[in-house]
C-alpha positions as a Markdown table, in Angstrom:
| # | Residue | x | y | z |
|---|---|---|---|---|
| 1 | Unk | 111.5 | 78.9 | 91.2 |
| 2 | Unk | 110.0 | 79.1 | 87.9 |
| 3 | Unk | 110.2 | 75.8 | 85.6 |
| 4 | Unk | 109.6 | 75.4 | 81.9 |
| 5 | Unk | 109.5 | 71.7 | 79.6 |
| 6 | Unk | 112.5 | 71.7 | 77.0 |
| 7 | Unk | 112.3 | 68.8 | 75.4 |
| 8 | Unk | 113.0 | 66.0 | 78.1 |
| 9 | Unk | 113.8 | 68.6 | 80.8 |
| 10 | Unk | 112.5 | 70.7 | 83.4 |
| 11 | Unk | 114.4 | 74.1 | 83.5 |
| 12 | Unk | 114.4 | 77.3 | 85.4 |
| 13 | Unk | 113.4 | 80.0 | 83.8 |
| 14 | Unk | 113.4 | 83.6 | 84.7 |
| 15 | Unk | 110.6 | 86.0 | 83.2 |
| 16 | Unk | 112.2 | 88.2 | 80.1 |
| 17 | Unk | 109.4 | 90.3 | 79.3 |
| 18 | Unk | 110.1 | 93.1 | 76.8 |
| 19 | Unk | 107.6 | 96.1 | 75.2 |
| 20 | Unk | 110.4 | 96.3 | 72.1 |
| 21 | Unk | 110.7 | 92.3 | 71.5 |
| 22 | Unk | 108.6 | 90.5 | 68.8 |
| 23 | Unk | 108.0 | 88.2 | 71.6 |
| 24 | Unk | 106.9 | 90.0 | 74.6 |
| 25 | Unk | 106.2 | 87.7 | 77.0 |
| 26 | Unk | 109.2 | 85.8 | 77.0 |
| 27 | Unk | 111.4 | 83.4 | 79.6 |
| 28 | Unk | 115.0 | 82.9 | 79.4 |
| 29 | Unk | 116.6 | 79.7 | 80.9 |
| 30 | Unk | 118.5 | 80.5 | 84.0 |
| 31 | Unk | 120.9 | 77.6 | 84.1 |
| 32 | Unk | 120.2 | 77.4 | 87.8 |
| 33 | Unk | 118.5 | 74.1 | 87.5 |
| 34 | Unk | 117.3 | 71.0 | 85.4 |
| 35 | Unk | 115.6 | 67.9 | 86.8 |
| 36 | Unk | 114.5 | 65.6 | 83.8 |
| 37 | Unk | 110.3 | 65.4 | 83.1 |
| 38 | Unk | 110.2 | 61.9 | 84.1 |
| 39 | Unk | 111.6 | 62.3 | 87.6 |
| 40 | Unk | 109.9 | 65.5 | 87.4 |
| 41 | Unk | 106.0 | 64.3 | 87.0 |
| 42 | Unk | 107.5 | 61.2 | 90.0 |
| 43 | Unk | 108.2 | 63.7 | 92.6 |
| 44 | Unk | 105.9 | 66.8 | 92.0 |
| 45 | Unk | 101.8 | 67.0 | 91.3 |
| 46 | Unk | 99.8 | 70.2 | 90.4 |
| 47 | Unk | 98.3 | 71.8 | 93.5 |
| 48 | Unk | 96.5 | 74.5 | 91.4 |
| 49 | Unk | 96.6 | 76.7 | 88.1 |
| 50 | Unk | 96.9 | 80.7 | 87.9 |
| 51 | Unk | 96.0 | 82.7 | 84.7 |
| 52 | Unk | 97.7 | 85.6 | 84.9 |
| 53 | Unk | 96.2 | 88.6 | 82.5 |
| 54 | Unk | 96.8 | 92.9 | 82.4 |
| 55 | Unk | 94.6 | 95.1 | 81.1 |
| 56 | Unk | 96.3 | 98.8 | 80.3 |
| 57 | Unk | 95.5 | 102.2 | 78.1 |
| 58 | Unk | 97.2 | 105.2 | 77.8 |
| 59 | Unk | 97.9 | 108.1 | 74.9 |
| 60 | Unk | 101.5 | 106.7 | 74.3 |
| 61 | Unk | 102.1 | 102.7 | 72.8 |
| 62 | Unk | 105.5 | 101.6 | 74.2 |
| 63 | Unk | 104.9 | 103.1 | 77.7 |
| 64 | Unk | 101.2 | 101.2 | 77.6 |
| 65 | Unk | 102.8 | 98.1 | 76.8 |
| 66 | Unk | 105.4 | 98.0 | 79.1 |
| 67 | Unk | 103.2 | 99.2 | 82.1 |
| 68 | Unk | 101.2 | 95.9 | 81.1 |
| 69 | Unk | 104.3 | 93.5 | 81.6 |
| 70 | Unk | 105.5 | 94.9 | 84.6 |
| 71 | Unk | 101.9 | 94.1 | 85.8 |
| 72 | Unk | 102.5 | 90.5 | 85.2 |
| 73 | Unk | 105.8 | 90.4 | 86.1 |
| 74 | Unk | 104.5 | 91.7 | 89.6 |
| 75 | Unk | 101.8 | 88.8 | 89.2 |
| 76 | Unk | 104.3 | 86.2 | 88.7 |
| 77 | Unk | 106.8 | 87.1 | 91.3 |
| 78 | Unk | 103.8 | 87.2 | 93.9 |
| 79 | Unk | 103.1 | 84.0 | 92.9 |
| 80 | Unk | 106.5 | 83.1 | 93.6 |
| 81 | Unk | 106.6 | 85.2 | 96.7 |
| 82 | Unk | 103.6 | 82.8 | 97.8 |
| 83 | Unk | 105.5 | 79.3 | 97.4 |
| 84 | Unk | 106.2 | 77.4 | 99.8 |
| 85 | Unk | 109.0 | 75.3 | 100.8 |
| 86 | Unk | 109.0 | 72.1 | 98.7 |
| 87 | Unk | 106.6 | 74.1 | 96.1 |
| 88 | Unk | 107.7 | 75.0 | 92.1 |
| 89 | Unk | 105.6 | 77.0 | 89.4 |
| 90 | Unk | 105.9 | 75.7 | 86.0 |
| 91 | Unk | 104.9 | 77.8 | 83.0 |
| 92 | Unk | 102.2 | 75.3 | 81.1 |
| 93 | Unk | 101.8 | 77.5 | 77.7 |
| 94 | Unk | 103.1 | 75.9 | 75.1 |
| 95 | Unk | 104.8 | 78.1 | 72.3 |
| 96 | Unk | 102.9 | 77.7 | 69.2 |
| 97 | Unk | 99.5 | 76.8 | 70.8 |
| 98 | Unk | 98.5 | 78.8 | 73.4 |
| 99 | Unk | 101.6 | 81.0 | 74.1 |
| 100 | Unk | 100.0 | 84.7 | 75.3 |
| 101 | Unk | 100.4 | 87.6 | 73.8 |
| 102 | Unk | 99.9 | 91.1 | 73.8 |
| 103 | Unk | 97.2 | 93.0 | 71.6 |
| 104 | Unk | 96.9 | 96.3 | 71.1 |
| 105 | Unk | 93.3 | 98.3 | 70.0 |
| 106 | Unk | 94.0 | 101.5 | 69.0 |
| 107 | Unk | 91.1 | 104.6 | 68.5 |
| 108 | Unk | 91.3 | 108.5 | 67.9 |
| 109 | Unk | 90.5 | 110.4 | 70.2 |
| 110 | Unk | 90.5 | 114.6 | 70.5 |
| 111 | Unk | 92.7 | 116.3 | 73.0 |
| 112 | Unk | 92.7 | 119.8 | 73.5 |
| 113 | Unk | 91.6 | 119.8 | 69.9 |
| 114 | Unk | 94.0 | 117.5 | 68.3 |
| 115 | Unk | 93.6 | 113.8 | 67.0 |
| 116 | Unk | 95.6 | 111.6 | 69.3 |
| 117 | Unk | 95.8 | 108.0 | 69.5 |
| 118 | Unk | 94.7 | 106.0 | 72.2 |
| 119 | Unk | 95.8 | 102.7 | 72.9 |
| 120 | Unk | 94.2 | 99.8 | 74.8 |
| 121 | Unk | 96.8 | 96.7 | 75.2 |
| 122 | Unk | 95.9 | 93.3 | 76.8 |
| 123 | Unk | 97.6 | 89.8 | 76.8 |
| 124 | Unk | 95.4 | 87.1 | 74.7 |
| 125 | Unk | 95.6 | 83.9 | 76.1 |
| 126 | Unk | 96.2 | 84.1 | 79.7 |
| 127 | Unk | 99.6 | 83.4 | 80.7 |
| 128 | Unk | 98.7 | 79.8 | 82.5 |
| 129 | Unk | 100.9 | 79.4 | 86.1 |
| 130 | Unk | 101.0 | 75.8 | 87.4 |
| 131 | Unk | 102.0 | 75.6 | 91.4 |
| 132 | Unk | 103.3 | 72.3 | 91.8 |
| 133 | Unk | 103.9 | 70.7 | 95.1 |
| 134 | Unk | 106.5 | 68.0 | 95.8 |
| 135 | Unk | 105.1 | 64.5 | 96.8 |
| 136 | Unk | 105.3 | 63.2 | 100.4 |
């Protein structure tokens, strides 16, 4: 399960990670479960912390881009994959500060004779994964 802080809450999110979005790296609230941050940070402490990052290029923008989410969205569900019983990851980006995303270099480049673009697409920050283990 995937948690993110709204306001006095804990709440599962799910990744909603879209090349056509003006937010690419998005998560949208699941409704599946909500555990208050105070009773949160009393039950659970960080174990570790995962940056997750993609690096991708190719002659065509949109399929570049979305070839680099579904690389972290394979990141993060390994991650999930990973957890174990008692065991949550919570997303500790904060929108507005160090939220990640992606950037896009672009150069010319000649194919078969022709001037093509070439794009190189990365996400800048990290996306920060916290695994956090509940407390004996």
């Amino acid at each position: 399960m995937i948690l993110r802080r709204y306001g006095r809450s804990m709440q599962s999110v799910e990744p909603n990670f879209d090349s056509k979005a003006l937010t690419e790296v998005g998560f949208r609230r699941d409704h599946a479960s909500s555990i208050p941050v105070e009773e949160f940070e009393a039950e659970y402490r960080q174990v570790d912390t995962h940056e997750l990052s993609a690096r991708t290029e190719g002659g065509v923008h949109d399929e570049v881009e979305s070839a680099l989410l579904a690389d972290l969205v394979g990141q993060l569900e390994a991650l999930e994959g990973a957890l174990g019983e008692a065991e949550v990851l919570v997303l500790l980006n904060e929108q507005g500060v160090d939220y990640p995303k992606t950037r896009s270099e672009q150069k010319n480049v000649i194919v078969e004779g022709e001037n093509r673009l070439y794009f190189y697409v990365s996400v800048d920050p990290p996306l920060r994964i916290g695994r956090f283990s509940r407390s004996s």
